[in-house]
N, C-alpha and C positions, 0 to 999 in steps of 0.2 A: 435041563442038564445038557450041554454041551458032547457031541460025539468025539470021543480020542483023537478022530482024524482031525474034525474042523478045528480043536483045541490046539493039536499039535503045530498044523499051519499056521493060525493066529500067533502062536506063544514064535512059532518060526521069525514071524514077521517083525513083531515087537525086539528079538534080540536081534535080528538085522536090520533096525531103525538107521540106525549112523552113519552105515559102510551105502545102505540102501539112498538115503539123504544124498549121500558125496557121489553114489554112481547118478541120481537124477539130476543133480546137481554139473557132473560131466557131459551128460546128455545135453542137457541147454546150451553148454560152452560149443560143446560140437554143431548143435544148430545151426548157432552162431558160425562158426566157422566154416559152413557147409555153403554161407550164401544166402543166408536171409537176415538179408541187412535191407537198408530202408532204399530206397528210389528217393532221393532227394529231390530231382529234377521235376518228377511228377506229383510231388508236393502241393495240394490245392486244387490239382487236375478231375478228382474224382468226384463220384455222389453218392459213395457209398458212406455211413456213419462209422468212426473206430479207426485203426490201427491195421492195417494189411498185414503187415510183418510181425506185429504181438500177436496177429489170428492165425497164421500160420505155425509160428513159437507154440502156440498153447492148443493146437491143432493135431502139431506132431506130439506132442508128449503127452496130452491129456488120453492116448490110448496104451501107454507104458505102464505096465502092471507094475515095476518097482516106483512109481513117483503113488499109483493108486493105492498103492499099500502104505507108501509114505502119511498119505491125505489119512486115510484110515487110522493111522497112531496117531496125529496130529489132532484128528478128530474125539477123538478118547481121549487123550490128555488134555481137549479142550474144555468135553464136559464133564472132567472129576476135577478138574481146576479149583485148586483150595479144599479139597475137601480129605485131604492124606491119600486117597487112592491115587493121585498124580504122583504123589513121593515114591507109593509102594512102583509104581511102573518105573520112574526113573533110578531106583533103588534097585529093583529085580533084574528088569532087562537090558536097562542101559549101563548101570556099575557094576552088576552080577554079585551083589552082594546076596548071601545067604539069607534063608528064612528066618533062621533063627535072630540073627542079626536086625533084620529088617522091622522083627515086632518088636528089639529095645527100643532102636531109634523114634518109631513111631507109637511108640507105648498101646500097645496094642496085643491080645491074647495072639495064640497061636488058632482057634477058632476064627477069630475076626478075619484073620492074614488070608484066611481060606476063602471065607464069604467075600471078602473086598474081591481079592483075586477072581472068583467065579462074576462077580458082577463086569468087572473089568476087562475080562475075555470073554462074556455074553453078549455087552455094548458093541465091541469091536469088533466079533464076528454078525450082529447086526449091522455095521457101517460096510464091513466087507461085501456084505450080504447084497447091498442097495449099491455096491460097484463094480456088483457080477464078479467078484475074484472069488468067491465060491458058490458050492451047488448043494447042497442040501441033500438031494439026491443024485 
């Protein structure tokens, strides 16, 4: 069973998926525009393997808790994929369509709507879990 608080953050995160998405999404751009663009010139020069300028890109933002929170829903809706609990997410917290609603579409008791859900918000505060965006204690 899930603690009120961690439940509360997680269910937070899920209904800020979209707006969260378009701010990490803004971050990149601004990257970009900060001056991590590539050195053409030095082009070949190097001996290191990779990308200088995608490591620094994915440097800066892989420590922005809105992109980690993003990975986290992205990671939940990767693993209920197909299975109706991807709908129930994109139905709850992305359309804010009602409960009641949500179990015609998905023909589904009012019992199931609950269990899905608690499985649903157990997984994703396990992924949060594993990217330090919360503490247990």
């Amino acid at each position: 069973m899930l603690d009120r608080k961690l439940r509360r953050r997680v269910e937070r995160a899920l209904y800020d998926y979209k707006r969260n998405k378009e701010l990490a999404a803004a971050d990149i751009v601004e990257l970009s525009e900060r001056g991590l663009t590539a050195k053409y010139g030095a082009v070949g020069g190097g001996t290191d393997v990779g990308n200088p300028t995608e490591s620094k890109a994915i440097m800066a933002v892989e420590g922005n808790e809105t992109v980690l929170w993003c990975r986290v829903i992205e990671e939940t809706l990767n693993h209920f994929r197909n299975t109706g609990k991807d709908t129930l997410i994109r139905l709850k917290y992305f359309e804010k369509i009602k409960e009641k609603r949500i179990c015609e579409k998905l023909f589904i008791e009012r019992s199931a709507f609950f269990d899905w859900l608690t499985d649903v918000l157990t997984y994703a505060t396990m992924i949060a879990l594993q990217f330090n965006l919360l503490k247990i204690i």
